[in-house]
C-alpha positions, 0 to 999 in steps of 0.5 A: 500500500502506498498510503497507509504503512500497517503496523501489528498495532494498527487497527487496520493491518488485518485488511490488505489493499484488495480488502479496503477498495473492495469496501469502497465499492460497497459503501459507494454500491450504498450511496448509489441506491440512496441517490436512486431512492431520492424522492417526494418523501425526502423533499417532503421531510425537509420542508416538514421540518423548515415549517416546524422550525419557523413556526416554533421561531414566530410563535417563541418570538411572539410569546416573548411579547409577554416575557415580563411574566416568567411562564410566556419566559420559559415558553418563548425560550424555550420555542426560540432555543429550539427553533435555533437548535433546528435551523443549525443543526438539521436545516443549515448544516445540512442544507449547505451541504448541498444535501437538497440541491437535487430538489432544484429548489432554489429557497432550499439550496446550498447557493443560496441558503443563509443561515441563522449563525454568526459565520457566513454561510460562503466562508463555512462552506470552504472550511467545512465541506472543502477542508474538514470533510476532505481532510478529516482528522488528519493533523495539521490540515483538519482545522476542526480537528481541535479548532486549532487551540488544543492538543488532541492526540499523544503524538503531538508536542506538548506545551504549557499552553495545553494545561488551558485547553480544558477551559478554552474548551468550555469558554469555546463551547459557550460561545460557539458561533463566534468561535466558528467564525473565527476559525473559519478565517484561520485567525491564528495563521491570518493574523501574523504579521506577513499577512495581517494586510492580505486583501483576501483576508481583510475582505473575508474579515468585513464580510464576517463582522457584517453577518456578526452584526446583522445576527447580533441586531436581529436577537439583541436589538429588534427583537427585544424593541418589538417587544415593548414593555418586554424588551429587558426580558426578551434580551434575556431570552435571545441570549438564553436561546443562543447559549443554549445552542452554542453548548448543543451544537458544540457537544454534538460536534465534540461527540462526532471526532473527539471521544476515545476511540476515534484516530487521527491520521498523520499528513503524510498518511493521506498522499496517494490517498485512495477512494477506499482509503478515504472511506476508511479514514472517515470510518475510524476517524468519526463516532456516533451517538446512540438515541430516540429519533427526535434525538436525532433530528435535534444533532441534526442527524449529527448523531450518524457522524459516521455515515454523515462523514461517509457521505456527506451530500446524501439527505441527513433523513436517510442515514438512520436507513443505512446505519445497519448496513455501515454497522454490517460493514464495520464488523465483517472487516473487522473494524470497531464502530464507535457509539454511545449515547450522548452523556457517554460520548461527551464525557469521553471527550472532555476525558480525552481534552482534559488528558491531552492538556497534560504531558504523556509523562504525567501518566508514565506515558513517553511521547510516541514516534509514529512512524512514517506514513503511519495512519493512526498517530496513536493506534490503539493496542487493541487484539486484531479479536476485539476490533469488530464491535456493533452499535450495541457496545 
């Protein structure tokens, strides 16, 4: 293999060449019959949720009216609260993705759509859908993977900067949207001094302080002034709405690639990188959550990281369908599927940034030296036996 050197620790050396390019041709055999099956029940379901998410945001605004009086408060809040978690997670994310451009719906298009968060919807696109989906995981080119402020695997260099990871993860994770925006202008290689003055930069700069400033009008201005006598409140509650999704979306986004048990990769794993070798890194290198449907629908399907990661521009409601068939996949190549239900994934990954902010040593670990080409930077020790798991585990 070109790409990935196998180890006898690495949790893909029982798989040769011919293995891993035949299990591309069968996850690209599944994303061929969804785009077949694509149809009038999958247009109909994402209309269906773009009508609930207006409805609970103009009746949640419109309650608000009355948000002197702490049950139209808590109601109002809690309508608008989800209605943002909604319009991110399962409408915008997904929507921007191109997941609805077969529909030909130029109101539900990735072109076109602008969504309700402090980033440009333009400028995500090309962090998001260009650079983390194409790089997953691998360090130094996924700016996702640890949003560029923390340590995040044992084979990187630790410095006594990342003993405040876990708190610029908490400061992040409260004020999300903002922390999106910044790093989708790649803040820390932008701002140095040799190209503080890029007009490139300098334009994609403006055009995030005027989303910034439209958002912050919108929820902090003209809202709580509509409501009159309420406005004292309904700041209260626009800002409550938007903390809220700020720690939703975060938690969810930590649960797909941080949790123990997902890999990175190195950068020179990815030269010569095949389509099943690009299947495989999005394999190992995402997890799911495990949960009811609504659940689902609020992580934006989110929750199927796994399969999300896979394929991406396939509409979010048919990745619960193919699970099974990913899950089928994982265990006959002998792959270990990582799930759990939400408290449990996000647990494991505030262990793994609370961890990884303190040197190797500090647990009688020595730093790695992964070898060149390696996939994993940290594979784990885990017997060829135990790597087949199943959603159950």
């Amino acid at each position: 293999m070109t790409t990935i050197q196998k180890q006898a620790n690495n949790p893909i050396a029982h798989l040769s060449a011919e293995d891993i390019e035949r299990l591309g041709a069968e996850l690209d055999a599944i994303r061929e019959q969804v785009i077949a099956s694509r149809g009038a029940d999958d247009a109909a379901y994402i209309r269906r949720v773009i009508t609930t998410q207006r409805v609970l945001e103009m009746g949640g605004r419109t309650v608000l009216l009355a948000s002197r009086f702490p049950p139209a408060w808590f109601l109002g809040t809690a309508a608008l609260t989800v209605a943002k978690i909604l319009e991110n997670m399962e409408i915008g994310h997904n929507v921007l993705h191109g997941q609805w451009d077969w529909m030909r719906d130029p109101k539900i298009h990735s072109t076109t759509w602008e969504w309700d968060h402090a980033t440009p919807a333009e400028l995500w696109k090309h962090s998001h859908n260009q650079l983390h989906h194409t790089y997953t995981n691998v360090l130094g080119k996924d700016n996702d993977l640890g949003y560029g402020i923390m340590r995040v695997d044992e084979g990187q260099r630790w410095h006594p900067f990342h003993l405040g990871q876990p708190l610029w993860n908490l400061v992040n994770a409260c004020v999300f949207e903002y922390g999106i925006a910044a790093y989708d202008l790649e803040l820390g290689k932008n701002l140095r001094k040799s190209r503080r003055g890029n007009p490139e930069f300098r334009s994609r700069v403006r055009q995030t302080l005027r989303k910034i400033r439209r958002q912050a009008t919108k929820d902090y201005v003209v809202h709580p002034v509509l409501s009159g006598p309420s406005a004292a409140t309904t700041l209260t509650a626009n800002l409550t709405a938007n903390f809220i999704r700020n720690l939703w979306s975060h938690s969810v986004i930590m649960c797909g690639h941080f949790p123990e048990g997902v890999e990175t990769f190195e950068r020179n794993s990815i030269e010569g990188e095949t389509r099943g070798e690009w299947y495989l890194r999005q394999m190992l290198g995402s997890a799911n959550i495990s949960g009811s449907r609504l659940m689902h629908i609020m992580t934006g399907n989110l929750s199927y990281q796994i399969e999300h990661h896979l394929f991406p521009d396939l509409p979010s409601n048919r990745y619960q369908e193919i699970a099974p068939k990913v899950q089928d996949l994982f265990q006959r190549y002998g792959l270990s599927y990582t799930t759990g239900s939400l408290p449990r994934q996000v647990a494991s990954a505030w262990k793994k940034v609370i961890r990884l902010s303190l040197p190797n040593d500090f647990f009688g670990r020595t730093e790695p030296a992964p070898a060149s080409g390696s996939t994993p930077t940290a594979a784990p020790s885990t017997p060829k036996a135990e790597l087949a798991t199943t959603a159950s585990r």
